[in-house]
C-alpha positions as CSV (number, residue, x, y, z in Angstrom):
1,X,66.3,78.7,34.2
2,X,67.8,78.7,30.7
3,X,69.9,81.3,29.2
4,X,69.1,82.7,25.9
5,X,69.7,81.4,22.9
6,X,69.1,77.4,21.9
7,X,69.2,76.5,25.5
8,X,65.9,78.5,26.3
9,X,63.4,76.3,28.2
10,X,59.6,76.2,27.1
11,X,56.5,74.4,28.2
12,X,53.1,73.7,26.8
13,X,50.5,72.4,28.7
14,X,48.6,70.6,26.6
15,X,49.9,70.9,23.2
16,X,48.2,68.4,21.3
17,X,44.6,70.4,21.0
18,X,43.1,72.9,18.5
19,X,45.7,75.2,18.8
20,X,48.7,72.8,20.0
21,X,50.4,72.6,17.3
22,X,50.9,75.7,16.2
23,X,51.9,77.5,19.4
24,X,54.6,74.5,19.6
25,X,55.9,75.4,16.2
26,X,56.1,79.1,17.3
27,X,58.2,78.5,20.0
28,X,60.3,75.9,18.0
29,X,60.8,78.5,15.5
30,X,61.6,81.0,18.5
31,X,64.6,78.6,19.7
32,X,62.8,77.5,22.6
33,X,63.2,73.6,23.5
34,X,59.9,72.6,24.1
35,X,58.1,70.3,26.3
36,X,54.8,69.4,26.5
37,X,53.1,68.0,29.2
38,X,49.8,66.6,28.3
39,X,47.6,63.3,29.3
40,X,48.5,61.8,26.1
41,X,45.2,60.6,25.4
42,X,45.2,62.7,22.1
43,X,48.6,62.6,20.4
44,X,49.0,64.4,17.2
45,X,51.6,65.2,14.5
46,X,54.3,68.2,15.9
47,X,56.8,69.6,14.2
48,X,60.4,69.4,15.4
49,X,62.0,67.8,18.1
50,X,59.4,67.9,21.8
51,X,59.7,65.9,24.7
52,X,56.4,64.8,26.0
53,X,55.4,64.7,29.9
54,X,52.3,63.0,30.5
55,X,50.5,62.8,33.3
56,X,47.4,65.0,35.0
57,X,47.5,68.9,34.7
58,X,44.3,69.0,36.9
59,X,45.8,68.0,40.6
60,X,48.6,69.2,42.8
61,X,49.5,65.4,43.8
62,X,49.6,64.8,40.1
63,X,51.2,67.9,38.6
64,X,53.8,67.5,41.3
65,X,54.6,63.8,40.2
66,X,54.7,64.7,36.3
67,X,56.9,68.1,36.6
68,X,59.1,67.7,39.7
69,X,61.3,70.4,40.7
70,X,62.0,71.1,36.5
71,X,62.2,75.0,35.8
72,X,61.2,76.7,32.7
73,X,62.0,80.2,30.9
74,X,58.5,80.2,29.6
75,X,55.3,78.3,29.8
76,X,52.1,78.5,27.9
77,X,49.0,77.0,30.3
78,X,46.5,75.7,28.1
79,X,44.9,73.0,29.8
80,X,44.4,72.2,33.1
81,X,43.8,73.5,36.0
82,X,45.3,77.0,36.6
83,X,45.3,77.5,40.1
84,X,46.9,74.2,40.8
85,X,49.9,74.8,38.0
86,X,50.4,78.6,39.0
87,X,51.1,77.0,42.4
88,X,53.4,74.3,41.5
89,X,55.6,77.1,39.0
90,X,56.2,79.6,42.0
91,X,60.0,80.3,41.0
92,X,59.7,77.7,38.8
93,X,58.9,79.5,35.5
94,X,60.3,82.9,33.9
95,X,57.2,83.8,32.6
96,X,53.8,82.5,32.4
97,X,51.4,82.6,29.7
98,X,47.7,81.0,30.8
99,X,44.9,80.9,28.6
100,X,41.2,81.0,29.8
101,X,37.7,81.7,28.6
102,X,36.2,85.4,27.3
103,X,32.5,84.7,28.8
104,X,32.7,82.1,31.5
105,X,33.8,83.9,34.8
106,X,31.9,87.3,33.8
107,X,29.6,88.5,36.3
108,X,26.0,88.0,35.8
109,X,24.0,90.0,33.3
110,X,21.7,91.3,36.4
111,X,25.2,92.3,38.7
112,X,24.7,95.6,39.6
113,X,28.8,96.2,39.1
114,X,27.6,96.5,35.4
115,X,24.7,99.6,36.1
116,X,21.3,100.2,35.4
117,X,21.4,98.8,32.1
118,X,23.4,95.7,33.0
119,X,26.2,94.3,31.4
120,X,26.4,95.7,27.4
121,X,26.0,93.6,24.2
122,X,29.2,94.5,23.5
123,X,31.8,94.7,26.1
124,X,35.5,96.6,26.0
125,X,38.2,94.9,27.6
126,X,39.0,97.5,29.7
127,X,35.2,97.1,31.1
128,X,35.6,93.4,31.7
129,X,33.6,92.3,35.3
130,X,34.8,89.3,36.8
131,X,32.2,87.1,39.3
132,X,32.9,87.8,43.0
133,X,31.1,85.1,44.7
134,X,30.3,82.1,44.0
135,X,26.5,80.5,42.8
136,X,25.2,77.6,41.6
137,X,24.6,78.6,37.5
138,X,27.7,80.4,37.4
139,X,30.2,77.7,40.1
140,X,32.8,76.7,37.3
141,X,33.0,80.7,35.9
142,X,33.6,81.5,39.5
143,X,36.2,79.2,39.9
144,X,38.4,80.5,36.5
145,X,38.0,84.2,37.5
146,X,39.3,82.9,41.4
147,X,42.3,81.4,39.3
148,X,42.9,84.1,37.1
149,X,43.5,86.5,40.1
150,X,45.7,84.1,42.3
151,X,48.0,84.2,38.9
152,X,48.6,88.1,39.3
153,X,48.7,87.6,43.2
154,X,51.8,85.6,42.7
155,X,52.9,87.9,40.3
156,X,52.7,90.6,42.6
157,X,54.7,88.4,44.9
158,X,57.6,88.1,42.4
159,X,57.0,84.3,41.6
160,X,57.0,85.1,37.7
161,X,55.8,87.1,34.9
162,X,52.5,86.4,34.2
163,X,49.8,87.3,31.1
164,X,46.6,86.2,30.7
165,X,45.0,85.7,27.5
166,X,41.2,85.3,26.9
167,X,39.7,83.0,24.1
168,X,36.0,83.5,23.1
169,X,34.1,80.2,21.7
170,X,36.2,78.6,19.2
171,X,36.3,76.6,15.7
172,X,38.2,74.7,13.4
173,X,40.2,71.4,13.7
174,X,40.4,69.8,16.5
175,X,38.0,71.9,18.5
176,X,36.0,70.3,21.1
177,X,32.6,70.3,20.6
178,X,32.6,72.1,17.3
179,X,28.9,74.3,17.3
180,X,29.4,74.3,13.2
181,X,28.8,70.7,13.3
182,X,25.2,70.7,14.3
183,X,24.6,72.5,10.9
184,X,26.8,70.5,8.9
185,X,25.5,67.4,9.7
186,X,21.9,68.5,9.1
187,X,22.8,69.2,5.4
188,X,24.5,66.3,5.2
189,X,22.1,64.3,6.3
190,X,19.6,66.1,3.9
191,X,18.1,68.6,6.3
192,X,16.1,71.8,4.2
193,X,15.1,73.9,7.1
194,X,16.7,74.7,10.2
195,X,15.3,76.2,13.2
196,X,17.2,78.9,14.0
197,X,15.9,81.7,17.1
198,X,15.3,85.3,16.6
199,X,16.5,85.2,13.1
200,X,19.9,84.1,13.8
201,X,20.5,87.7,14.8
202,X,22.3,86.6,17.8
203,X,26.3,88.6,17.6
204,X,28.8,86.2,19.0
205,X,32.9,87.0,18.7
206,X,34.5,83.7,17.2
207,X,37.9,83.2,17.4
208,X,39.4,80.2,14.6
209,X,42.0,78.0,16.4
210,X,44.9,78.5,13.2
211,X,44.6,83.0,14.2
212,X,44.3,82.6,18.2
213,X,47.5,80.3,18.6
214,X,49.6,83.5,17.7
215,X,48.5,85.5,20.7
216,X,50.5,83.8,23.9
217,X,53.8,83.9,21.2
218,X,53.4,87.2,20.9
219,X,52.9,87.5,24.5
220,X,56.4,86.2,25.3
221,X,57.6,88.3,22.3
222,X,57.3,90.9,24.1
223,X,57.4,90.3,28.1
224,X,57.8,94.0,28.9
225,X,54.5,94.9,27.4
226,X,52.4,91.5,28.2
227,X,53.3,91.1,31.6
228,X,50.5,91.6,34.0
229,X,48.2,92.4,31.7
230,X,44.6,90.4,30.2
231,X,44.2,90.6,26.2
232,X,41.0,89.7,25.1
233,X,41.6,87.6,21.5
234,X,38.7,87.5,19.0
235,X,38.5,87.6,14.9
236,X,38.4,91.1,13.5
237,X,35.2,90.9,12.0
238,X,31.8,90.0,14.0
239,X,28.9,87.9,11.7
240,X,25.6,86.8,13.2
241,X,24.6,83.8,13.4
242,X,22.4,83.3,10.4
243,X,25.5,84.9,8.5
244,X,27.6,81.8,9.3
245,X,25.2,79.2,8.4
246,X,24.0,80.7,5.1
247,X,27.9,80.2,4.4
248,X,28.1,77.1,5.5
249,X,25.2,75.9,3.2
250,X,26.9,77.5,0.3
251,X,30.1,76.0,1.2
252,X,28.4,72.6,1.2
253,X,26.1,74.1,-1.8
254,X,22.8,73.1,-0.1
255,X,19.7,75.1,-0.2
256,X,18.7,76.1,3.2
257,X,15.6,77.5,4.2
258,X,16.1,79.1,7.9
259,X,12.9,78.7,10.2
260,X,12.6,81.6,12.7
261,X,10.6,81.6,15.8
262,X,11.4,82.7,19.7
263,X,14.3,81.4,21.2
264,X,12.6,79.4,23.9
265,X,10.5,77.5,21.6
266,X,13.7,76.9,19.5
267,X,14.8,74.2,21.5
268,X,16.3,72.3,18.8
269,X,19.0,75.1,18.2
270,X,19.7,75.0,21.9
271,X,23.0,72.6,21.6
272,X,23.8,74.9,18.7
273,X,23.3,78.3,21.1
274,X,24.7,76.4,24.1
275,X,24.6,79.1,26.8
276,X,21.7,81.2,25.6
277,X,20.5,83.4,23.2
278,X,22.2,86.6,24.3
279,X,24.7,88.9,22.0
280,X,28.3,87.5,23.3
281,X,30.7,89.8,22.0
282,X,33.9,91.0,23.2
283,X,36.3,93.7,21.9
284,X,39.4,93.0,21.2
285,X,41.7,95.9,20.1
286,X,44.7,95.6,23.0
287,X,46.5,92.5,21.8
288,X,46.1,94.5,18.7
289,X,47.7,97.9,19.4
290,X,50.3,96.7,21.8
291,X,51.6,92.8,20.7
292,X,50.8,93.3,16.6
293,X,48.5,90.5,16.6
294,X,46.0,90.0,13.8
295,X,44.0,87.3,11.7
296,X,46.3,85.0,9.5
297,X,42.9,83.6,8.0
298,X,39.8,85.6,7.4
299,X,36.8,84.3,8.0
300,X,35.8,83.0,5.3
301,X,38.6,81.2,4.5
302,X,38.5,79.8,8.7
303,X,34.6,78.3,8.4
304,X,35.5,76.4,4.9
305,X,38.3,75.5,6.4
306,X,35.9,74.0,9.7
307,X,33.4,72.8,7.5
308,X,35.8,70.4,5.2
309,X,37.6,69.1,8.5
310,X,34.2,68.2,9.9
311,X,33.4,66.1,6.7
312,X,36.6,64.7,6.2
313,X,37.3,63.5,10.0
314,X,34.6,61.0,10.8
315,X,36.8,59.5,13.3
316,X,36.3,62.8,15.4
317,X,32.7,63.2,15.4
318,X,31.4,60.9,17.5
319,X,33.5,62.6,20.7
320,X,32.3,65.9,19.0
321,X,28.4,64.9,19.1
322,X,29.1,63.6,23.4
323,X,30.1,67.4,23.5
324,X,27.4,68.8,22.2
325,X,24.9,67.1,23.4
326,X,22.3,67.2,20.2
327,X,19.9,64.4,19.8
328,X,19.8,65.4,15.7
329,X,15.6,64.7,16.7
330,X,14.6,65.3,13.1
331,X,11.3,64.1,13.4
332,X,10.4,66.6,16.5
333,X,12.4,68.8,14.7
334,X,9.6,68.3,11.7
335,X,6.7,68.3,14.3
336,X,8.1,71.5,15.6
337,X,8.2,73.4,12.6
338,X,4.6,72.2,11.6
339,X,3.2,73.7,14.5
340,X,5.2,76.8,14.4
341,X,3.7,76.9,10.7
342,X,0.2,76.6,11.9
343,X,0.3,78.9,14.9
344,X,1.9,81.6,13.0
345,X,-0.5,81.2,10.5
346,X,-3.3,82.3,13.0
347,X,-1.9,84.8,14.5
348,X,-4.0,88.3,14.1
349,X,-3.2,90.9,12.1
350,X,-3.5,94.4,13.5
351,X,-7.0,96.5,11.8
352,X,-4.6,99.5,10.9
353,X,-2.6,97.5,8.4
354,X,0.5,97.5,10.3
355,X,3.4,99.6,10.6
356,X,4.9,102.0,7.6
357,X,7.9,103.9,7.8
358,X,7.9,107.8,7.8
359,X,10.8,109.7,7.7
360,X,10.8,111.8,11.1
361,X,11.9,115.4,9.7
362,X,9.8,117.3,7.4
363,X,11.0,117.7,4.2
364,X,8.6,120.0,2.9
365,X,7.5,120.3,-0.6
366,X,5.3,123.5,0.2
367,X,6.5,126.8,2.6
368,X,5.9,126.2,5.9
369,X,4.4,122.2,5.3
370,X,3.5,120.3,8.7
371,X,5.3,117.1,9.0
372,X,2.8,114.3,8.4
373,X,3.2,110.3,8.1
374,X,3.7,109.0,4.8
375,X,5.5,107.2,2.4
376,X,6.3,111.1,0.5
377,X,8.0,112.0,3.8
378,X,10.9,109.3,2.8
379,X,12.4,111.2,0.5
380,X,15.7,112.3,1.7
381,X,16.6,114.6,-0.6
């Protein structure tokens, strides 16, 4: 493998996705000489001088025919299948850096490894659960945990340095199957209401593909620290749902009226939601503390970003709308919303009036005053 210096070897697999680009540049700007190997079915601008390998990450027979007996000092895994290139780089790779999904191979909400309450809302990487066995719902999250601990087996076995870096759902350019577009193209297509479950309450870590490139750099800036560890990458800040549309009605400065009901009725929001209507959210404070990483874009600046790519790329949205999978059904969508108008119109009201807050301390106004229900008991003072 390379020395250091200009004759450092690197590898992207992949390379010409969301984050491609940028994790090429970092390594150019590192002094790495970088290849990529990708299928070259989705070639995009690079900077600097890359070779390009193309071929099939997803196979032994074809990873064997694109990459040979070719070493590396480092390699970033981006795409493809991991178990199969972890396999072929045994003493063929200084250090590998694979990236894989935050929520996918998580044991089941119900696993009893979580407790009695089940696996938290919000969950510390240090508390992370992996699937153990195989089942139908949950075959392909199986599968990535499986890889994931065959990288640190060969690890253990002295193959190469290896670091694994977790990615929740993301956005921006270039991202398959961008969830923002099933807003956007509502308003754009004139759409005033949009169903949205529970309120758009839903918490879901987001992680913009222009921040999360910098993570597997930072990784191999500091192998002593990285290697054999998992970072969980996310933004900084967590929104809800409904948070992240509103913006992205003002962004397109559309009025929006958001139409709540019950999550299984919601089905048209269901594409949107894609793998239910659960809180998804991930702490991510290790890549943090230990590798310096944080957001180069806020988001804000991240979803106007999304949002103008969407409108400007029309030659990207059909592949985007095969991904997601919404049928845009505006007129169920309007039959929907009328009957979700006329049954909640019906529904009783309860004889006492309803619920009214009450502080629950006395604060007495009199010596020795009960506590009693009432709007006078909310005053904190």
């Amino acid at each position: 493998m390379g020395e250091s210096g200009s004759g450092r070897q690197a590898m992207v697999v992949g390379g010409t996705g969301p984050t491609g680009p940028d994790v090429v540049a970092g390594l150019l700007d590192r002094g790495y000489r970088t290849t990529i190997f990708h299928s070259g079915k989705h070639e995009v601008p690079l900077p600097g001088d890359v070779e390009h390998i193309h071929g099939d990450p997803h196979f032994p027979e074809t990873i064997a025919d694109a990459l040979g007996s070719r070493a590396f000092d480092v390699v970033i895994l981006q795409y493809g299948r991991l178990r199969h290139l972890a396999e072929h780089l045994r003493g063929r790779a200084g250090h590998v850096v694979a990236i894989g999904g935050m929520n996918s191979p998580l044991a089941g909400p119900a696993d009893k490894r979580w407790g009695a309450l089940g696996r938290p809302a919000v969950l510390r990487e240090e508390d992370r659960i992996l699937l153990d066995e195989p089942d139908e719902p949950s075959k392909l999250g199986f599968k990535i945990a499986e890889a994931s601990r065959r990288l640190f087996e060969l690890r253990e076995a002295g193959d190469f340095r290896a670091t694994y870096i977790v990615y929740p759902t993301l956005y921006g350019p270039r991202q398959p199957g961008c969830s923002e577009w099933h807003v956007v193209r509502r308003l754009r297509d004139g759409r005033t209401r949009l169903v949205l479950p529970d309120g758009g309450l839903r918490l879901e870590s987001r992680g913009y593909v222009g921040n999360v490139a910098l993570a597997p750099l930072l990784a191999l800036d500091r192998p002593d620290v990285s290697d054999g560890k998992t970072y969980v990458v996310t933004e900084r800040d967590i929104y809800t749902t409904r948070q992240r549309v509103e913006f992205i009605a003002s962004q397109m400065g559309r009025e929006l009226e958001i139409v709540d009901m019950p999550y299984a009725l919601a089905t048209p929001a269901h594409p949107f939601y894609r793998l239910g209507g659960q809180h998804r959210v991930g702490l991510a404070d290790r890549v943090r503390t230990e590798l310096g990483y944080d957001d180069r874009y806020d988001t804000a600046v991240a979803l106007a970003a999304t949002v103008d790519w969407l409108l400007a790329t029309p030659d990207a949205i059909a592949e985007i709308e095969r991904q997601l999978a919404d049928p845009f059904d505006y007129a169920f969508e309007d039959e929907l919303i009328g009957w979700w108008a006329a049954a909640s119109g019906t529904a009783p009201s309860p004889a006492s009036g309803g619920y009214q807050y009450s502080h629950i301390y006395r604060h007495p106004k009199q010596v020795n005053e009960d506590w009693r229900p009432g709007p006078q008991q909310a005053d904190r003072s």
